[in-house]
C-alpha positions in Angstrom: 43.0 -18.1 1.9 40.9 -17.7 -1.3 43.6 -17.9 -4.7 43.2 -17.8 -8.3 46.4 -17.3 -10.0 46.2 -16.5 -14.0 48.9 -16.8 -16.2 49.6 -17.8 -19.7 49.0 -14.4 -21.0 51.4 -11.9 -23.0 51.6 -10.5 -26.8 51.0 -12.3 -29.9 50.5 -11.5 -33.4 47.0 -12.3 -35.1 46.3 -15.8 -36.0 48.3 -16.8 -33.1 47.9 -18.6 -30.2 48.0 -18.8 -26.4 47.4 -20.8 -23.4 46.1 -19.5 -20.5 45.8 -21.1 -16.9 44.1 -20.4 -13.7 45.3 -22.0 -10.6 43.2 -22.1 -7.2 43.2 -23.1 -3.9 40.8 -22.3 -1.0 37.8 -23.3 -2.0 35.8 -26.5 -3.0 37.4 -26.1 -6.7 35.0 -29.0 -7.7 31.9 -27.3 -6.4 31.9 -24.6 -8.9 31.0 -23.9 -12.3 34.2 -21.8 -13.6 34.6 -18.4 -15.8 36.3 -17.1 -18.0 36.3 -13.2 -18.4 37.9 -10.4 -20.2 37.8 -6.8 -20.4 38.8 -5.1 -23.3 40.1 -1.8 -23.4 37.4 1.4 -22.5 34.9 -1.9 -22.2 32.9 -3.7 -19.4 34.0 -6.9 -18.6 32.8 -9.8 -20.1 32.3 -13.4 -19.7 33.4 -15.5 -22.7 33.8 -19.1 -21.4 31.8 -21.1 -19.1 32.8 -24.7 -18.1 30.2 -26.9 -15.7 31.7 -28.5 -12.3 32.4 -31.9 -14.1 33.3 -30.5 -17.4 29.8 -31.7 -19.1 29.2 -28.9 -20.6 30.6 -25.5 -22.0 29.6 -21.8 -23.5 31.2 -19.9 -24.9 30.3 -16.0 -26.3 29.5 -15.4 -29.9 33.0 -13.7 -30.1 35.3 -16.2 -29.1 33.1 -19.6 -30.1 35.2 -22.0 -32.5 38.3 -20.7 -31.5 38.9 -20.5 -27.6 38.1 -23.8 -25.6 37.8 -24.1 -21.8 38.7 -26.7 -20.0 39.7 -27.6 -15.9 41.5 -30.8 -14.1 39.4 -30.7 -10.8 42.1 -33.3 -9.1 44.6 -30.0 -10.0 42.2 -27.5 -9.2 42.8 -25.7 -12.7 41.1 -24.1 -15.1 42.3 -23.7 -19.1 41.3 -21.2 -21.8 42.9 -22.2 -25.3 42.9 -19.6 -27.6 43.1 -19.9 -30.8 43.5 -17.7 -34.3 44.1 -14.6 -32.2 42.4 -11.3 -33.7 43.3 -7.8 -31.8 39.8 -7.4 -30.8 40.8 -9.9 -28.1 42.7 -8.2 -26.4 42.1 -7.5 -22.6 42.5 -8.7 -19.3 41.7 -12.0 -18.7 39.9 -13.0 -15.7 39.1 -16.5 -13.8 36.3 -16.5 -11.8 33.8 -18.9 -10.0 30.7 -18.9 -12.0 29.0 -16.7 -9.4 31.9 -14.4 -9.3 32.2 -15.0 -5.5 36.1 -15.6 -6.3 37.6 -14.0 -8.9 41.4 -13.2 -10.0 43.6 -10.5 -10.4 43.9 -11.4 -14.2 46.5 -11.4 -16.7 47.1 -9.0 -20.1 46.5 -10.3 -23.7 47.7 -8.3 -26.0 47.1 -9.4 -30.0 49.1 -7.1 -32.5 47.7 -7.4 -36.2 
């Protein structure tokens, strides 16, 4: 059976910060290019993180660049989002996903009070 498990999430005031983490299981974790995504109030959801299969490389959205970094342990079959300086316009569910969004979570709420 397929899992990803996020957690880390909850409220913070701006100019905090937060950890969140995404465990799986099921899959060939070390196959996949990971995502993060989040969906903000009233708004589509949006990818904002992107790490490679061996962590080589990573993107990140305009919104969040400089202050959120992604990150995975492939022998843990996890994937990290640090986020950083917290504004309320990131607040939203925060989804892990394959990069193909074959697998996907059920997410977890970020909620930033200014």
């Amino acid at each position: 059976e397929v899992q990803l498990v996020e957690s880390g999430g909850g409220l913070v005031q701006a100019g905090e910060s937060l950890r969140l983490s995404c465990a799986t299981s099921g899959f060939p974790f070390d196959r996949y290019a990971m995502t993060w995504s989040r969906q903000a109030p009233g708004k589509e959801r949006e990818p904002i993180a992107r790490i490679t299969r061996g962590s080589l490389a990573m993107d990140y959205s305009d919104s969040v660049r400089g202050r959120f970094t992604i990150s995975r342990d492939n022998a843990k079959n996890m994937v990290y989002l640090q986020m950083n300086s917290l504004k309320p316009d990131d607040t939203g569910v925060y989804y892990c996903s394959t990069d193909d969004y074959k697998y996907m979570g059920q997410g977890t709420q970020v909620t930033v009070s200014s």
